[in-house]
C-alpha positions in Angstrom: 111.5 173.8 107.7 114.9 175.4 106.1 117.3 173.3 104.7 120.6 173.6 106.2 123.8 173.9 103.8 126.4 171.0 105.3 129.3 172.6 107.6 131.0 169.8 106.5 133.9 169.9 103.6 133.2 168.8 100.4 135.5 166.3 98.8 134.5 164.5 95.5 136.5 162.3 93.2 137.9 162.6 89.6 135.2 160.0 88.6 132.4 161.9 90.5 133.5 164.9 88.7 134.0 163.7 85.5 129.9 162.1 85.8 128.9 165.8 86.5 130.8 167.1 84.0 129.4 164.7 81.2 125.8 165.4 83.2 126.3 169.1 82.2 127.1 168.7 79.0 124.3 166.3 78.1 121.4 169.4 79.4 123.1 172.4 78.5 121.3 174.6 76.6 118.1 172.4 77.4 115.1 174.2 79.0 114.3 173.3 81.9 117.6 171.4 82.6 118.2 172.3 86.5 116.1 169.7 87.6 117.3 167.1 85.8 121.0 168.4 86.5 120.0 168.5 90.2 118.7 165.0 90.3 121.9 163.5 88.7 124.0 165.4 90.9 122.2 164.0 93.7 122.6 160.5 92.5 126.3 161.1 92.3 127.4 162.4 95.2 124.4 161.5 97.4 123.4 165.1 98.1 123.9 168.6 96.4 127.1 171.1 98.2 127.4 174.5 97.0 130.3 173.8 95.2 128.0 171.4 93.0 125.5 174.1 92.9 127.9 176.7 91.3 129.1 174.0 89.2 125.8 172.8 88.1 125.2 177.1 87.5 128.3 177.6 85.6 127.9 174.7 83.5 123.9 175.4 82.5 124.3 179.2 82.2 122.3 179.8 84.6 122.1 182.1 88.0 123.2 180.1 91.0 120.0 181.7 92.7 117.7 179.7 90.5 119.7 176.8 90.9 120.0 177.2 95.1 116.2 177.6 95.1 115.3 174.9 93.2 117.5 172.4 95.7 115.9 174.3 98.6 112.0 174.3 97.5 112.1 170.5 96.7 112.1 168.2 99.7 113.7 165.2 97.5 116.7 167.2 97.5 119.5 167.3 100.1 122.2 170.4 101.1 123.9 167.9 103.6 125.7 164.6 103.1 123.7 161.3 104.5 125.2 159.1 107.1 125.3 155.5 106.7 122.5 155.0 109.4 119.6 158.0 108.7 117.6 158.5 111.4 114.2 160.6 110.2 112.3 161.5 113.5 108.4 162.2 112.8 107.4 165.8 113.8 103.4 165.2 112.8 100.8 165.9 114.7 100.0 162.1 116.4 103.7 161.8 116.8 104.4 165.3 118.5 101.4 165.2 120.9 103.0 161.9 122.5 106.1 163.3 122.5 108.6 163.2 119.5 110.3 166.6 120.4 111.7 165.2 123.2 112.6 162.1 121.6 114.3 164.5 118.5 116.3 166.4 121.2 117.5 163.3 123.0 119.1 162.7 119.4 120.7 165.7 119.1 122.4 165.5 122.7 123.5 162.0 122.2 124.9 162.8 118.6 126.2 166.2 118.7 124.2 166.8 115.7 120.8 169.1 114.5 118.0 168.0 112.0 120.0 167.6 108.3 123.3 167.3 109.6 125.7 164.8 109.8 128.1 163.0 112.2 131.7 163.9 111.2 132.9 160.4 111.0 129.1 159.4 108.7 127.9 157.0 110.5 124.7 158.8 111.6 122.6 161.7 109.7 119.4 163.0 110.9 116.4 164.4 109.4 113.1 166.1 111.4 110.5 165.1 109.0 106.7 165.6 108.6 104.8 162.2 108.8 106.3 158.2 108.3 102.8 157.2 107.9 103.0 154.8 111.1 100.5 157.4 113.4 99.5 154.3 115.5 102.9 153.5 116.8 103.4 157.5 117.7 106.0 158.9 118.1 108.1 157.4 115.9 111.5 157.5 114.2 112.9 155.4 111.2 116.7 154.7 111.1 117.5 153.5 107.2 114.0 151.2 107.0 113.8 150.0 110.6 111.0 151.6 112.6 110.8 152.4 116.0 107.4 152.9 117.7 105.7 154.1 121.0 109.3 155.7 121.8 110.4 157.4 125.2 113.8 159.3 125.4 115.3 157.0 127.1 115.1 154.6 124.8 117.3 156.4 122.1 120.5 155.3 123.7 120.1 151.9 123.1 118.6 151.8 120.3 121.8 154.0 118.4 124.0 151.9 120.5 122.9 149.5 118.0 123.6 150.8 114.5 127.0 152.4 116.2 128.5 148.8 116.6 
């Protein structure tokens, strides 16, 4: 699955840049520092924007190629901004035999959003993942730690209607 690169603008702070910044300074000229760049970036601004990337790239002396595919090949990191509710929809095998595409694209209609994207006002963010590890209950969806089980469509309405409140 591709990771998407947020649509949405990128704002940060003077204190979220000033963490990166000392972040930087602490690896540079470290082997091997991308990674641990990456995952402090992450940490402060709760996923990684290009502008991070080339930040990150400038900072390190390093391509912005090899920092891009490092954010892309690991799944722990994130090119788009989580909402305040996440909603990760299973995609496995027990879970898409009974049904979860349908349940995914009932999501998408209701939000007005696709698999790692994000609401514009952040209250809801969505991932397409691979397994939750709850095959009995297929299909299945997870918003923040609350599992949902043995889902149809229609019952996606009311269950957002919930976390939108």
């Amino acid at each position: 699955m591709q990771k998407r690169i947020s649509s949405l603008p990128f704002h940060d702070t003077a204190e979220q840049a000033q963490k990166l910044d000392e972040v930087i300074s602490g690896l540079k000229g470290q082997p091997g520092a991308v990674m641990p760049a990456l995952h402090e970036a992450q940490d402060i601004y709760g996923y990684l924007p290009l502008e991070v990337q080339k930040k990150i790239a400038d900072g390190l002396e390093v391509p912005l190629e090899e920092v891009y595919g490092v954010s892309t090949f690991y799944s722990q990191f994130s090119l788009t901004p989580k909402g305040r509710n996440h909603i990760s929809v299973c995609l496995g095998t027990a879970c898409y035999v009974k049904g979860s595409d349908k349940v995914l694209d009932r999501i998408t209609q209701k939000l007005g959003i696709q698999p790692e994207e994000c609401t514009e006002d952040g209250l809801f963010s969505l991932t397409a993942c691979r397994c939750i590890g709850a095959c009995g209950l297929a299909p299945v969806m997870m918003i923040n730690e609350d599992v949902y089980g043995r889902l149809v469509p229609e019952d996606v309405d009311g269950i957002l209607d919930k976390y939108a409140e």
